[in-house]
N, C-alpha and C positions, 0 to 999 in steps of 0.2 A: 504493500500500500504506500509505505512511505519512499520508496521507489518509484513508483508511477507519479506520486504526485510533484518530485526534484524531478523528474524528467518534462511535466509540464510546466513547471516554473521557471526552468534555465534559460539561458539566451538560446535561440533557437542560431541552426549550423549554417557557415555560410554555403549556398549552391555551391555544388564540386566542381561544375562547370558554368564559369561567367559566361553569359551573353557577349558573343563578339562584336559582332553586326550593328551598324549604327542604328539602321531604322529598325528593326528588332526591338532594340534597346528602348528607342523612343517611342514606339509601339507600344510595349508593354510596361513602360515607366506610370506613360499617360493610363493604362490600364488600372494600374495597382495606386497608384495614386490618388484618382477617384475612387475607387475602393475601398482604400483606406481612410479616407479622410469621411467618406461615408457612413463607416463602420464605426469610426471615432464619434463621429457627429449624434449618428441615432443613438449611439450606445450610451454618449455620455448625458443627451435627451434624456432616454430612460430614467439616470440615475436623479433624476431632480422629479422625475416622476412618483417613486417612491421616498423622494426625501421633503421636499415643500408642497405635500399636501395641506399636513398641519398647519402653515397659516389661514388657509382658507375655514379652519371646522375649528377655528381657535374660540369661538364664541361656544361654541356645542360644546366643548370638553370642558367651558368653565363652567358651562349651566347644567351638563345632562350631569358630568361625573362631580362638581358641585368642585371646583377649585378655586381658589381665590389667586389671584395675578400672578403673585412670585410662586405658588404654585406650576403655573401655568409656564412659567421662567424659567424654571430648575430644570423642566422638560425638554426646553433648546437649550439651554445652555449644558445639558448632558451629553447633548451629540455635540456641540461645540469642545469642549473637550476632550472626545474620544477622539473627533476627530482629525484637531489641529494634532495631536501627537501623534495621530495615525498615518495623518498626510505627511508628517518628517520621515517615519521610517518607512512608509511606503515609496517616498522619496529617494531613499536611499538602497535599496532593493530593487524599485526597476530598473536604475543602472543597470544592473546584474542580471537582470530578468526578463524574461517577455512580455511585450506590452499586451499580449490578446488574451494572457492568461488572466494579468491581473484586471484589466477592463471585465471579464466576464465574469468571475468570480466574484470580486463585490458588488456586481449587479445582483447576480443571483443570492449571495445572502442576505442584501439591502431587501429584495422584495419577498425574502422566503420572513421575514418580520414582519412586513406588511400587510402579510396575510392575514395576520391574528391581533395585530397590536393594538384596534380601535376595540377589542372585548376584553382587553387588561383591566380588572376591577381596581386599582389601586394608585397612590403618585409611586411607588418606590419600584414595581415594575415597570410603571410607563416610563420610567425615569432611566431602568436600565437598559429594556430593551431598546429606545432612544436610541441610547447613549452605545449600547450592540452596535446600530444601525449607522451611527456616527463611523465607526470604526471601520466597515466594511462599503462606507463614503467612501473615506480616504483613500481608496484603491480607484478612484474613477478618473478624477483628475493627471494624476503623473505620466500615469500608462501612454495618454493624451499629449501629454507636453512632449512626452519623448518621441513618439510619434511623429508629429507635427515637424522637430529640428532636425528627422530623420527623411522625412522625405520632402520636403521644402526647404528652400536656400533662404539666406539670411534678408535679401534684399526684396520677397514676397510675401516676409512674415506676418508684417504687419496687418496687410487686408487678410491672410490665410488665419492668421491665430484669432482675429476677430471674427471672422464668419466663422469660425467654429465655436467661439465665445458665445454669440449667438445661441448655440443650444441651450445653454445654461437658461434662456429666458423664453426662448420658443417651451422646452420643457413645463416650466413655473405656468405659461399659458396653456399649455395643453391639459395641465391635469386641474387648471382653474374651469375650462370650461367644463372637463369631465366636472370638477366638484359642483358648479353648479345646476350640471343636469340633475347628482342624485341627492344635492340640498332640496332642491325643487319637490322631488318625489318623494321626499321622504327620509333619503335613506345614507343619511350623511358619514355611513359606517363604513358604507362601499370604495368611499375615497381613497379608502386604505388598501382594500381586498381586490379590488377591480387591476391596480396600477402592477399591485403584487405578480399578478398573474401574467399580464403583459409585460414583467419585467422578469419574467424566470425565461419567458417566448424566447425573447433579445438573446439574453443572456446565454441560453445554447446556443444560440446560431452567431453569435460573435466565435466562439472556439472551430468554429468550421469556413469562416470569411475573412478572416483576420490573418496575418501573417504578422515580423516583427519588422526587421529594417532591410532595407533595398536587398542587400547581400543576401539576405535567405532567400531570393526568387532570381540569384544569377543576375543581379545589378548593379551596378557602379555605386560609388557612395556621391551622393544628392551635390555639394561641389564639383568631383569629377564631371558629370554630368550635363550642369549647370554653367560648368568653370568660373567659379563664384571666385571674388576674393573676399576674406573679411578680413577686420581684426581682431578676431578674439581668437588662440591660435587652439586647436582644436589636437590633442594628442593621441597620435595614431595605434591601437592595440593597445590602451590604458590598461598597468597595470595596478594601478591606486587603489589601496585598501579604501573602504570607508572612512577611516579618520583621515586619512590622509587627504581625500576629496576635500571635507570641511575643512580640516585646516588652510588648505592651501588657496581654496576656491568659493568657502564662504564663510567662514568664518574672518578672517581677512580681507573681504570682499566690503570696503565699505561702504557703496553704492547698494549693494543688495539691502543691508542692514537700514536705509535710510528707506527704500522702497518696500519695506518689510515693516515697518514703522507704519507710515502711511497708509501698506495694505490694512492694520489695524483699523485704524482711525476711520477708513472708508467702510469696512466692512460692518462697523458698526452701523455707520449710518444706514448701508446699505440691506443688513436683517430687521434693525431699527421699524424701518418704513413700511417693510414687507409681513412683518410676523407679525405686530401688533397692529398692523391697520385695520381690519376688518374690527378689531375690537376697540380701536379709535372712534370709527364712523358709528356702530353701534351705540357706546356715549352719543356721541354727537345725535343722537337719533334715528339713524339711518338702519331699517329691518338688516337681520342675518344675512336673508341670501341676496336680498339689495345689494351690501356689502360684499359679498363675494364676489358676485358680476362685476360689480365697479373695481375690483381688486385687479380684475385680467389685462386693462387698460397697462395699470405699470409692468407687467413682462413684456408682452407683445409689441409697445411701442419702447421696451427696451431694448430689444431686437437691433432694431434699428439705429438705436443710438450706439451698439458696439462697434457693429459694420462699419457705420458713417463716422466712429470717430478713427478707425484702423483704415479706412479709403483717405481720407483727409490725411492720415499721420504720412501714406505712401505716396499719396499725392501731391499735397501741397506744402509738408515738411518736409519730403526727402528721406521718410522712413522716420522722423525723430517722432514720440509717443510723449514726450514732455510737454509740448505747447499745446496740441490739442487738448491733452487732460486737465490743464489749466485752465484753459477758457470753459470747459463744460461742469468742472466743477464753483468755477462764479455762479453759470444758471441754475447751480443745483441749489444752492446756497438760497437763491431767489423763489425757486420751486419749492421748498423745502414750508418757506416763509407762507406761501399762499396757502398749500396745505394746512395749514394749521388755524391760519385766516378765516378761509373759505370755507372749508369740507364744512357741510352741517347740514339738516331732514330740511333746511329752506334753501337752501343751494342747487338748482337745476342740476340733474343728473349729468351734462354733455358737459358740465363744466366742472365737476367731480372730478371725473374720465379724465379730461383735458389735464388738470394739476396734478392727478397721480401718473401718467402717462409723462408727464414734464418731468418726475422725479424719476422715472424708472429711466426714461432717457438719459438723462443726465448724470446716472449712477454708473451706468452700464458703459457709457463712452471709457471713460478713466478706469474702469474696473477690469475690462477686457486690455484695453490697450497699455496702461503703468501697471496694472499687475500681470500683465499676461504676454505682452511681446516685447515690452521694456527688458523683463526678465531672462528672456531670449539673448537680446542685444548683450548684457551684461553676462554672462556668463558664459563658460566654454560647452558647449555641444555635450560632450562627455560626462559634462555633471549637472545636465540640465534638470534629471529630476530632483537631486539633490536638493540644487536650490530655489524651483518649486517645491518643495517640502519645507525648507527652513521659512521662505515667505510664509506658506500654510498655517506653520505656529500662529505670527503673526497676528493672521487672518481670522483667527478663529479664536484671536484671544479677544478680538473686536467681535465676533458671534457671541462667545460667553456673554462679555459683558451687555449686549444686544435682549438677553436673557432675563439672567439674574438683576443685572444692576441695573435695564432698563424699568425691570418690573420694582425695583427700590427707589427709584426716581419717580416713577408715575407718582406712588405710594404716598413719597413725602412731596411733592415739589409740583403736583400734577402732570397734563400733557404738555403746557408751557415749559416747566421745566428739564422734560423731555427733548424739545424740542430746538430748546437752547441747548442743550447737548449737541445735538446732531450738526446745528451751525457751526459751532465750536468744530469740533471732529473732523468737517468737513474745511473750514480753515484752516486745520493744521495740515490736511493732506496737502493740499494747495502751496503753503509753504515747505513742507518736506518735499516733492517733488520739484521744484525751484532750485534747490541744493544741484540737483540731477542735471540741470540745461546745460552746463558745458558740457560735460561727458556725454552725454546723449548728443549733440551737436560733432562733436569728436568722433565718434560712431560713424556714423553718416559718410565724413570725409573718405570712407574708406571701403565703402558698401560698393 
């Protein structure tokens, strides 16, 4: 057993015979590529499928199972947890590993939880099996990143790591609309068991459509190819232990530690608006599934703002992911403000939509682009899940507190003082990514 399963986890071997042939090559580059990136996309869809149902049913778990707020808190901030630790060493394991292993594996145990987890009578099980589900997250994202720097060049990241980004928010919509079909009906338990089930589907048929990097199917590595140059020098047959990756690559990295900062700060804002919304607008007056419907406005027209800010960063910076994210976190800043203004039971529904749909936008530009191809640009190829992993901490130390210390702010300080949080938060990413405009500009020159 424990044989079969080091055999699906290892780097998979490279083809014994490379492809010669130019057109061949490029034939079936363009094949596996689309492919792959596909594979990446639904897959990592999925895993937001069974992961951000809960904001949508966060009003029913306070009233059916009778929880009070920091109740309701301890429950995210359990998979925050699991999973910012989970995302460092799953980080540092796909280095090592194959990416189709660990993409489908924590699909599949994320949704085999999901199956059961809306009839846990209790907080201390909701709390752990959460917190399970947290852990078997963290297997979603890395697999992805390493992907991604394995079969795209440095100088297409920027729109390719955004359109992928993308999932993350396509998913959040997709299983908004599922929640509000079986809010509608009744049957708000299904949000949970439905996604379960379509995510164990995935889940197999990733281990059968997936491969890991060019070289396992007889292909050049993504440079060769491409005949890229960059600057960040990329070490051929790495033989680097784990410590030795951190030390050398981010631990010492002080650009990562500064965008690892920031990823906190945003990511706060960023669960902030999303997890306790529905139970914002419901205060504010606004019915249950009112409020869920109007909740889907901020993924879906998030979508769009990772895209548009990762075409912009390729476009009309030159690949830099610094300026754009700056300018979209000012609107966010403004968005942030209206929401809080505005949302209430006398506020026309289309203008609801519009302000939560402003924040999702403007979360998602900077969130995909300074967390997600920034990270790319600064770090070597070889350790990129790495430090996606170390960022992750980060990230999820801004989830916890999104949690627990959101729901201790409501408590004492109201939504006002919530909300002053999140300006806050979103001010400091603003200025921690500023730190970043040389070297990201530096970059560039060399792309």
């Amino acid at each position: 057993m424990i044989s079969k399963l080091t055999k699906w986890i290892k780097l998979l071997s490279d083809a014994p015979s490379p492809i010669k042939n130019e057109q061949k090559v490029s034939n079936k580059y363009k094949h596996w590529r689309i492919r792959m990136f596909l594979s990446m996309y639904i897959g990592y869809l999925m895993y937001y499928f069974v992961r951000k149902n809960i904001p949508y049913v966060g009003s029913f778990f306070i009233d059916d199972l009778h929880l009070t707020k920091l109740e309701f808190g301890i429950i995210g901030s359990s998979m925050a947890v699991t999973y910012g630790i989970g995302k460092f060493i799953s980080g540092l394991a796909v280095d090592k590993c194959n990416i189709k292993f660990f993409l489908a594996f924590g699909l599949i145990g994320s949704s085999v939880i999901n199956l059961f987890f809306a009839y846990l009578p209790t907080l201390p099980l909701l709390a752990f099996f959460w917190g399970l589900n947290g852990a078997f997250q963290s297997m979603g994202f890395t697999p992805c990143a390493k992907g991604l720097v394995h079969w795209f060049s440095q100088n297409e990241r920027g729109t390719i790591w955004t359109l992928h980004s993308s999932s993350k928010m396509a998913g959040i919509t997709g299983i908004g609309f599922l929640a509000t079909f079986f809010i509608a009906t009744g049957h708000w338990k299904a949000v949970f068991y439905a996604p379960g089930i379509l995510g164990l589907i995935v889940g197999v048929a990733l281990l059968f459509v997936m491969t890991d990097k060019p070289e396992c199917v007889g292909l050049p590595k993504i440079e060769d190819f491409r005949n890229d140059r960059t600057l960040v020098k990329v070490e051929e047959k790495s033989n680097l232990s784990h410590w030795q990756i951190l030390s050398k690559y981010i631990f010492k990295n002080y650009y990562l530690w500064l965008v690892s900062i920031a990823a906190m700060s945003l990511y706060f804002v960023r669960f902030t608006s999303l997890d306790w919304s529905t139970i914002f607008m419901k205060e504010r007056g606004i019915p249950p599934a009112t409020a869920a419907s109007l909740l889907i406005s901020m993924p879906i027209i998030g979508v769009f703002g990772g895209i548009s800010a990762g075409y912009l960063a390729d476009k009309a910076f030159k690949g830099r992911c610094v300026p754009i994210s700056i300018i979209y976190l000012v609107f966010l800043v403004a968005s942030l403000w209206a929401m809080y203004t505005f949302v209430s039971v006398t506020t026309p529904w289309w203008v609801i939509a519009f302000i939560l749909a402003a924040v999702g936008f403007f979360i998602e530009g900077p969130q995909s682009v300074a967390m997600g191809a920034l990270i790319g640009r600064l770090s070597p190829k070889e350790s990129i899940g790495a430090a996606i992993g170390f960022v992750g901490i980060f990230e999820y130390i801004g989830t916890f507190f999104a949690g627990v210390i959101a729901a201790m702010i409501i408590t004492e300080y109201s939504w006002k003082g919530l909300f002053t949080g999140c300006y806050l938060s979103t001010v400091l990413t603003l200025m921690l990514l500023a730190f970043i405009w040389k070297k990201d500009s530096l970059i560039s020159k060399y792309d």
